[in-house]
N, C-alpha and C positions, 0 to 999 in steps of 0.2 A: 613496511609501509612508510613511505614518506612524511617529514612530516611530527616524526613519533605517534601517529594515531595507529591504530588497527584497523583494518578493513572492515571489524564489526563497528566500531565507532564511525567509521564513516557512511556507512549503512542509517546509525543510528540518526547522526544529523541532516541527511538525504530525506529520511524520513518523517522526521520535525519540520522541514521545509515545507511538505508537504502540506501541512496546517498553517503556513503563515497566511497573514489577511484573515484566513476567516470570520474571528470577529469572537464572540460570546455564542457558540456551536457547540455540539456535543460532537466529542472525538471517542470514535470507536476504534480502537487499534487491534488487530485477532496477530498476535505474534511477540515473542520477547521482545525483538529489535522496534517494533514499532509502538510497543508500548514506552519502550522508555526514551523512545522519539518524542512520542505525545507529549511525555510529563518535559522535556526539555522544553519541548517548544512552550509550555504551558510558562515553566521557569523561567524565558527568554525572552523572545519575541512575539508571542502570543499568549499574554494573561487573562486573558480573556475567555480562554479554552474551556470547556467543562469536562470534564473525564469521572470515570465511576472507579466504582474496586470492582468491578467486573459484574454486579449483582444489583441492587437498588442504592448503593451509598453515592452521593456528589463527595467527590474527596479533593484535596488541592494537590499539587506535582512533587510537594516536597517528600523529602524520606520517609517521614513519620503518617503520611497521608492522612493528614487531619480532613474529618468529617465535615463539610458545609451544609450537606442538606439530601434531601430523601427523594428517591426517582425511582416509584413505583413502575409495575410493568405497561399498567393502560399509558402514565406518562410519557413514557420511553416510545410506545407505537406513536404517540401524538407525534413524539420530534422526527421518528422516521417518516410518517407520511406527510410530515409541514416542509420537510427537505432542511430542519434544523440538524442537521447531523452527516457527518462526513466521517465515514469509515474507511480504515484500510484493512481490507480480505487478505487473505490467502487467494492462490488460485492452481491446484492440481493439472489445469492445464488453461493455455489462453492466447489465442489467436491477433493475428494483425489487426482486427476490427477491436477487439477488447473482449471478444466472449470468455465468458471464463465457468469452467470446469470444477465443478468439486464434488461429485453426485458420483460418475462410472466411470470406468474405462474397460473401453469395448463397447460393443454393443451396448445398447439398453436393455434390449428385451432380453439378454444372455451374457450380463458382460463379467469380463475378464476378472474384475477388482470393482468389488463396492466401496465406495467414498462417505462422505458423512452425508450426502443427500440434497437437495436443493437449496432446502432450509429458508433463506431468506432475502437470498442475492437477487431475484427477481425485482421486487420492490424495493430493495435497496439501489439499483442500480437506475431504476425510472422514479426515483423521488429522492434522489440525494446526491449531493459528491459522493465518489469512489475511489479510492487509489488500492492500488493491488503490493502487497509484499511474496514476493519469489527469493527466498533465503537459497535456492541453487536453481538458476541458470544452467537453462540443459534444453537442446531440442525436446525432450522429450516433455516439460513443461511450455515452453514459446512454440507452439505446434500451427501447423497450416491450417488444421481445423480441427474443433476441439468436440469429443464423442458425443458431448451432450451438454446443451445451452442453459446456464445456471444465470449467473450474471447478464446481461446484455449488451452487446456488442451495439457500435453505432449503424454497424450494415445491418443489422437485424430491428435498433430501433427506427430509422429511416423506413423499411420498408412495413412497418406498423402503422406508422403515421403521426399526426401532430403530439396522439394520446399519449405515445413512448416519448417522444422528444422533448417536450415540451419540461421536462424537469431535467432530463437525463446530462448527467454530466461525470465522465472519465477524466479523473487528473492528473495520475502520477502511476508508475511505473516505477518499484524500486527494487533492485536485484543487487545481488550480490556481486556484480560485474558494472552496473552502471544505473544512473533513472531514464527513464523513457517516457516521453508522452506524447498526446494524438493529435499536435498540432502540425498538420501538415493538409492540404487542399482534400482528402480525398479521407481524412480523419480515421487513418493506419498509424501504427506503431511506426514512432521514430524516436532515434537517443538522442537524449538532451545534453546528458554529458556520462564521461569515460568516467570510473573509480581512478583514484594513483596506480599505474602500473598494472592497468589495462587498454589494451589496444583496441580499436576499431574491428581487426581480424581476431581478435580472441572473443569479440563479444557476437561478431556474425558467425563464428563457428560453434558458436553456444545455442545458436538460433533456429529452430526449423523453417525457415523462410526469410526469403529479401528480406532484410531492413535497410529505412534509409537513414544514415549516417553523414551527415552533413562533414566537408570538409575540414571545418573547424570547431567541430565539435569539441568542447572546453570538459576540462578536469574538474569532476565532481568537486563542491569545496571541501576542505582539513575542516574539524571541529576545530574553535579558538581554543586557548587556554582556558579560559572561562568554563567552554563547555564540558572539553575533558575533564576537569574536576570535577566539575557537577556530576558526567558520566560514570567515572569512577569512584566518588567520595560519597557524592547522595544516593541517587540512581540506580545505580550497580555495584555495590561494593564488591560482591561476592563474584563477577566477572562471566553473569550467566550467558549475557550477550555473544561469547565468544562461542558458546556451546553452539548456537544459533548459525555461525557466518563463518565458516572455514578460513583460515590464515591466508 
C-alpha cells in the first residue's frame, strides 16, 4: 500500500471520516475496523463523539478507556429514537437503494442461511444516521436486491412516506475496496472515492450491479502520521485490524 499504511488502516480512517461534524453524538461502530475508526475520530477530529465499551460504560477513545459516565439501556433507546446516534452496521447483503440484509438468505419463509435476525436496523435506519462497514466487497454482498428488508433503503423509505423519511438518513459506505455514498439525483449507491491501488474496474467487478463511478473519482485519503501512530501505538497495538481487511 502506498503510502506505508495498510489497507486496513485505510479502511480505518474512511471510517472515522465517517463521524466527522457530527458533533456530541453517540457513535455506534458493529465491527473492529469501525471501532477503532470511532475512537480515532474521537482522538482527532471529533471530540466530541461519545462511544461506549459496548455495554452501559461512556468511556473516552484513549487506550486505557477511561470511564466518563453511565448509559443505561432505557437511555441508549432515548438517543436512538431522538436520532442522537449514528451507527455503522454491518450488512450481509445491500442493494443500490441501501436496503440492507442481516436476517436470511434465501427465502424467508425457507431460507438457505439464518443471519442474526432483524434486530434493530429498522429503526435505526428511520431515526438516525447510518453508514454501513462491508470488510469484503463481493457481488455476493453489493447485490441487486437484497432477500429480505432489515435496514431501509431510500426506494423503500419514499414509497412509505413523509413517516420514513422524515429522519432517514444513509451516509457512508465503507468497504474494503473503496467508500460509497447516495449522493446522486436518484439517491443509488455511488463511489466517492477509490482505496490506493484500486481501480474503478476492480471495484465494479466486485459489484452485483451498475454503479456510478464518476470519472474523477479521487483516492481514498493515507492515514497522517499522526494517525498511524495513534492506530498502531494506542488503538491497536496488537494489529487486530488486519484480521478484519485482507492485504
Amino acid at each position: 500500500m502506498s503510502g506505508g499504511a495498510s489497507r486496513a488502516e485505510v479502511c480505518v480512517v474512511a471510517c472515522a471520516e465517517a463521524w466527522r461534524g457530527d458533533g456530541e453524538i453517540l457513535a455506534s461502530p458493529m465491527g473492529r475496523v469501525p471501532a477503532i475508526g470511532a475512537r480515532l475520530a474521537q482522538l482527532t477530529f471529533s471530540p466530541g463523539l461519545l462511544l461506549t465499551d459496548g455495554e452501559a460504560l461512556l468511556t473516552t477513545g484513549k487506550g486505557t478507556r477511561v470511564v466518563e459516565g453511565w448509559l443505561p439501556y432505557r437511555r441508549h433507546l432515548a438517543l436512538v429514537t431522538g436520532g442522537r446516534r449514528h451507527v455503522m452496521m454491518g450488512a450481509s447483503q445491500l442493494d443500490r437503494h441501501g436496503n440492507q440484509n442481516i436476517s436470511c438468505i434465501g427465502d424467508w419463509r425457507r431460507p438457505g442461511r439464518q443471519l442474526l435476525g432483524v434486530r434493530g436496523a429498522p429503526v435505526n435506519t428511520l431515526n438516525h444516521p447510518v453508514s454501513y462497514w462491508i470488510p469484503r466487497h463481493s457481488p455476493r454482498v453489493l447485490v441487486e436486491r437484497v432477500d429480505m428488508v432489515c435496514g431501509v433503503g431510500h426506494d423503500r423509505a419514499a414509497a412509505a412516506g413523509p413517516s420514513a423519511t422524515r429522519f432517514h438518513c444513509l451516509r457512508r459506505v465503507v468497504t474494503d475496496l473503496a467508500v460509497l455514498d447516495f449522493e446522486t439525483p436518484d439517491r443509488t449507491l455511488r463511489v466517492r472515492s477509490l482505496h490506493p491501488d484500486v481501480t474503478a474496474q476492480d471495484v465494479q467487478a466486485a459489484t452485483g450491479f451498475p454503479l456510478d463511478i464518476p470519472g474523477d473519482v479521487p483516492v481514498t485519503r493515507l492515514p497522517t502520521d499522526a494517525e498511524l501512530r495513534l492506530i498502531r501505538e494506542v488503538l491497536d497495538p496488537a494489529g487486530l485490524r488486519d484480521r478484519e481487511v485482507r492485504p
